[in-house]
C-alpha positions in Angstrom: 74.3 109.1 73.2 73.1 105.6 74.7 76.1 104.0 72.8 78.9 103.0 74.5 80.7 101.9 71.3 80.3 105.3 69.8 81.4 107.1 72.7 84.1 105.3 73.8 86.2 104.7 70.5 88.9 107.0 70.4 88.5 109.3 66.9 92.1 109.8 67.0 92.8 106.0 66.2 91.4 103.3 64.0 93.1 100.6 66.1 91.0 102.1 69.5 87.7 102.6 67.9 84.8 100.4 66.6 81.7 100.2 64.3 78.0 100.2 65.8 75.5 97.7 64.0 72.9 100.9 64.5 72.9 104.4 63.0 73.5 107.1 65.2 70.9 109.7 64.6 69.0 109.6 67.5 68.8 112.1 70.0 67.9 110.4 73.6 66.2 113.0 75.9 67.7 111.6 79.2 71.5 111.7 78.1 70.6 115.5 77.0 69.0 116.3 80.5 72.2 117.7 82.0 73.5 120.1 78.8 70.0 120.6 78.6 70.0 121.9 82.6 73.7 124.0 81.6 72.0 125.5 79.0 69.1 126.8 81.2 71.5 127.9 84.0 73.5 130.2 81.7 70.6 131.5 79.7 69.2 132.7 83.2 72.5 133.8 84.5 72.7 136.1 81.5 69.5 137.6 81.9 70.6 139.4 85.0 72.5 141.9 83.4 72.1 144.2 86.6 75.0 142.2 88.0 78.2 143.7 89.3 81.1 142.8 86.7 82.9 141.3 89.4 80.4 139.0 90.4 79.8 138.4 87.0 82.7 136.9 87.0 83.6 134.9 90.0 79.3 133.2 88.9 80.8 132.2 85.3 83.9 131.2 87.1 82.0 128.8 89.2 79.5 127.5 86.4 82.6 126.9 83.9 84.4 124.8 86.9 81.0 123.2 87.9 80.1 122.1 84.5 83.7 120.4 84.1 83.4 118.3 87.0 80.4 117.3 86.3 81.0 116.2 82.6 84.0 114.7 84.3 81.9 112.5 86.8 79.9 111.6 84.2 82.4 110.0 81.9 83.7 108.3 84.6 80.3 106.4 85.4 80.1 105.6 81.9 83.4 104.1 81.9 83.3 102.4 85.4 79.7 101.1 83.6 81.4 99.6 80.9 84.5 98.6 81.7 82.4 96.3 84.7 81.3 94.4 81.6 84.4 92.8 81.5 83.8 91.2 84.6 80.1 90.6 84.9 80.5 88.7 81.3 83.3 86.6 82.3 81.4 85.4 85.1 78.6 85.1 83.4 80.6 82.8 80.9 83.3 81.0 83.1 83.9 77.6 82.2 85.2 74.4 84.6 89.0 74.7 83.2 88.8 79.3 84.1 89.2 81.2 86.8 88.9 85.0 87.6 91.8 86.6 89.7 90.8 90.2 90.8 94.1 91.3 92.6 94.2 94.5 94.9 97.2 95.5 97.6 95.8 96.0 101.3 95.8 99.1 103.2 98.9 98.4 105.3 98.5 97.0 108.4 100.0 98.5 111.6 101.4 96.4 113.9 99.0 96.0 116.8 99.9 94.9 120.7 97.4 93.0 123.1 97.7 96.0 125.3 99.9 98.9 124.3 100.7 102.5 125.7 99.4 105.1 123.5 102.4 106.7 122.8 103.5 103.2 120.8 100.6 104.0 118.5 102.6 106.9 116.5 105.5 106.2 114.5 104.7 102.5 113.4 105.7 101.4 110.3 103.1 99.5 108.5 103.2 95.9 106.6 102.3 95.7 103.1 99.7 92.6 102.1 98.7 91.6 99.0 95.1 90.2 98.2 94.4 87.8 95.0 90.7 86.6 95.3 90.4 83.3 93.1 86.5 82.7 91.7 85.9 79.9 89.7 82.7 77.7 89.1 81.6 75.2 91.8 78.7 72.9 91.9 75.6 73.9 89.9 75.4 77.6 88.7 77.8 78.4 92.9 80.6 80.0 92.2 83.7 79.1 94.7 85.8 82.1 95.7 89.3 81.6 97.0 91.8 84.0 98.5 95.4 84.6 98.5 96.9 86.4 101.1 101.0 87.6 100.1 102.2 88.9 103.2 105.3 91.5 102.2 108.5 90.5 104.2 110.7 92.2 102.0 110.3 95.1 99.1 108.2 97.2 97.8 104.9 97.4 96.2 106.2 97.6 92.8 106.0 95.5 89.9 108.6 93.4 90.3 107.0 92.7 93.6 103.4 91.7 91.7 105.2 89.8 89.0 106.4 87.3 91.5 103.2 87.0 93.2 101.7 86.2 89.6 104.2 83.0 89.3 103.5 82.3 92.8 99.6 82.4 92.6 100.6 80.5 89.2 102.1 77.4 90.9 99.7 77.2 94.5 96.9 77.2 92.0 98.2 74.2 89.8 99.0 72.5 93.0 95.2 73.2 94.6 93.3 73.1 91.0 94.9 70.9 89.0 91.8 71.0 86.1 92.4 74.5 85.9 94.3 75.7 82.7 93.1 79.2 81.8 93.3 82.6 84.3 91.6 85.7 83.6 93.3 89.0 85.8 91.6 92.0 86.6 92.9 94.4 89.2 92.1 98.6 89.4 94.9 100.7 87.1 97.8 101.1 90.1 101.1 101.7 88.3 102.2 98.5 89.8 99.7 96.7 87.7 99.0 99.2 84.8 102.5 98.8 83.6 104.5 97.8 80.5 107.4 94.9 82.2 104.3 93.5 84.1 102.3 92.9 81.1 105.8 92.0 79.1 106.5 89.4 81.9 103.0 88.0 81.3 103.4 87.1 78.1 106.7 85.6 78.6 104.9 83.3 81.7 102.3 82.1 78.9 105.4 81.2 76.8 107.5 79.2 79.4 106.5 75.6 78.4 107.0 74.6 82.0 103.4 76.8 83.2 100.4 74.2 81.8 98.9 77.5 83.4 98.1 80.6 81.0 96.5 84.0 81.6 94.5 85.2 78.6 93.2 88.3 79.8 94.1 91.0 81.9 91.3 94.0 82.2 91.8 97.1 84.5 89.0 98.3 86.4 88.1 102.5 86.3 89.3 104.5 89.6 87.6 103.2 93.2 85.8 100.1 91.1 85.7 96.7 90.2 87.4 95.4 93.6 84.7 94.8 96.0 85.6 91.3 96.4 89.2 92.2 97.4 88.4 94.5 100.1 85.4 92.0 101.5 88.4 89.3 101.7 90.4 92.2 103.4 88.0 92.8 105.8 87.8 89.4 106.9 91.0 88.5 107.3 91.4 92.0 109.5 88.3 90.7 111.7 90.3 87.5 112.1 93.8 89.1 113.0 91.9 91.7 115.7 90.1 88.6 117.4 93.7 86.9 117.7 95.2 90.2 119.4 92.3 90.1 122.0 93.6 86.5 122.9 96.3 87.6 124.5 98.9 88.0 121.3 101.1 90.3 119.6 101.1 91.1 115.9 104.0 93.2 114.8 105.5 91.1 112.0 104.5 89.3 109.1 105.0 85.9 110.7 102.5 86.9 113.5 99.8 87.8 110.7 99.9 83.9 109.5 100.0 82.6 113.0 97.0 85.1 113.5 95.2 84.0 110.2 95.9 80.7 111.0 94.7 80.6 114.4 91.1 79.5 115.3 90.7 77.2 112.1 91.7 80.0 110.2 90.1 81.6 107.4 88.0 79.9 105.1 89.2 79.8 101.9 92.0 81.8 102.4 95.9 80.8 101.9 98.5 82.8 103.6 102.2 83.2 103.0 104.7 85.4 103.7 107.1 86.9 100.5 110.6 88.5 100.6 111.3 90.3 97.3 114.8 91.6 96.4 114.2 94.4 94.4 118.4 94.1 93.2 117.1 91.8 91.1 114.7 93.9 89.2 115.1 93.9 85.5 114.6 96.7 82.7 112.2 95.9 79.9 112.8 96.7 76.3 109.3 96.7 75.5 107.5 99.7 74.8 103.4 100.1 74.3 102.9 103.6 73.5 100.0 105.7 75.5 99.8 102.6 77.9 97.8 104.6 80.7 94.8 104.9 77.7 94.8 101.3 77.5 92.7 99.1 79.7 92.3 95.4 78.4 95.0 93.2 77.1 94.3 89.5 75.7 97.0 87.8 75.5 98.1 85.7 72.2 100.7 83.5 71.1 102.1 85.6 68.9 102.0 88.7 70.6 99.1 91.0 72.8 95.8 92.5 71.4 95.1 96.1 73.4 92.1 98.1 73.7 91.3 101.2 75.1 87.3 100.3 76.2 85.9 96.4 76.9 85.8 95.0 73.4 86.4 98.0 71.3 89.5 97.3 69.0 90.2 96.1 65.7 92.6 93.5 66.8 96.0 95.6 67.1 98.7 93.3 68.4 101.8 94.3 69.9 105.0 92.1 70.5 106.5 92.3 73.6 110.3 91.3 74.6 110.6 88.1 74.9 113.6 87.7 76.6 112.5 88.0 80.0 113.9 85.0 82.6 111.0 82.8 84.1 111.2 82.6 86.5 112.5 86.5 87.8 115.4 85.8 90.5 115.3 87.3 93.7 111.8 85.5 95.9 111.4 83.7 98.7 108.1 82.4 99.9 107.4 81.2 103.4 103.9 79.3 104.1 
């Protein structure tokens, strides 16, 4: 079927599945083009009944496992499809007072000397960045994109390490964009991100009455989606650092990566700081939000957190999180 509402709502749940305005009695010819090309292939493949059994075999074998993957992939791009609405109609829709935050972590970067030996090469232990891409409206029907660069000093790539670059990006925006009062997140489904305390720690951020700041949404992208903007920004700011090496500098810790983004005007757009997390510090949540991996948009409300399993297919569950979470979480440094 064409319909993304029908396909997508889980049968299983009332809360995870929606009603289409259209009946759905329609075949559509192209949707049926690949059971329609399974079909042919096993019809033909058991008209050779001359076949060796054990060829037979290891053939249906191979069709079975073909035909899986290929279902598989197809789901996938009907997902990736619609779950890309929740970005192209936020942007489509952003107002002066909202921005977009797509968040992704960097490949690590390896510590690189001006001239090295190769035997330095193996062995190096690499630095963890973090990437928050900011894109809010600008003048006319622009939109301005800004970048936030969390260089890891100390800990992990957790979610302990994510919720204090959340309060962080929180407080440089309010500082840089005053006018803006409304964030919308959106990052791929990494367990770092795709994970109860983050989401619990959220909502207790849109409670503290000291953040005029509040996230609304929160929307995970499909697998290897939905972050192109992150890894443009990443690419840059890699560009940047390797031109800094070739003059005649070193770039093995995370205070040489802002003197190296830094350098040359820096840049643009892009605000670097380095981060020590201690991970001591982490806390255990209480909250619980059953089959959480299934669930890929959450709207925050005030009293409590609407989730849905596809872009806009619910019927307005809400869940109540623990509230007793600290805001801030102990345990951060930052260091422009």
């Amino acid at each position: 079927m064409h319909c993304t509402v029908h396909s997508l709502s889980d049968a299983s749940s009332v809360n995870f599945r929606a009603n289409c305005n259209h009946e759905d009695t329609d075949g559509y010819n192209n949707c049926c083009l690949v059971n329609n090309f399974f079909n042919q292939i096993e019809t033909t493949f058991k008209s050779l009944a001359s076949l060796p059994t054990d060829v037979v075999d290891e053939f249906d074998h191979d069709i079975n496992r073909a035909k899986d993957q290929i279902l598989s992939w197809k789901a996938h791009c009907f997902r990736t499809v619609h779950q890309d609405r929740a970005k192209t109609e936020v942007l489509r829709n952003l107002q002066d007072n909202q921005e977009l935050v797509l968040m992704d972590w960097a490949m690590k970067l390896l510590p690189i000397k001006h001239r090295e030996a190769q035997s330095y090469f193996f062995g190096k232990k690499g630095i963890s960045w973090h990437i928050s891409s900011l894109i809010m409206s600008g003048d006319s029907s622009d939109l301005n994109v800004y970048t936030f660069v969390h260089i890891l000093e100390l800990g992990n790539q957790g979610w302990f390490s994510v919720a204090h670059i959340i309060t962080d990006l929180l407080l440089q925006i309010s500082i840089i964009k005053p006018t803006i009062s409304e964030l919308i997140l959106k990052s791929d489904n990494a367990g770092c991100y795709h994970w109860v305390p983050l989401i619990s720690y959220i909502h207790n951020l849109n409670l503290h009455e000291d953040m005029d700041l509040k996230i609304s949404q929160y929307n995970f992208s499909e697998a290897q989606s939905g972050k192109g903007i992150c890894d443009a920004k990443t690419a840059h700011c890699k560009m940047h650092i390797l031109r800094y090496t070739g003059e005649d500098h070193d770039v093995l810790t995370p205070e040489d990566m802002i003197a190296a983004l830094n350098s040359n005007g820096g840049v643009k757009g892009v605000f670097a700081s380095v981060i020590a997390v201690d991970q001591k510090n982490e806390i255990k949540i209480k909250a619980e939000i059953p089959n959480i991996s299934s669930v890929n948009n959450f709207e925050f409300q005030a009293n409590g957190m609407v989730a849905r399993h596809a872009y806009e297919i619910e019927r307005d569950q809400c869940y109540q999180l623990d509230k007793t979470l600290p805001v801030p979480l102990k345990g951060f440094n930052v260091y422009t």
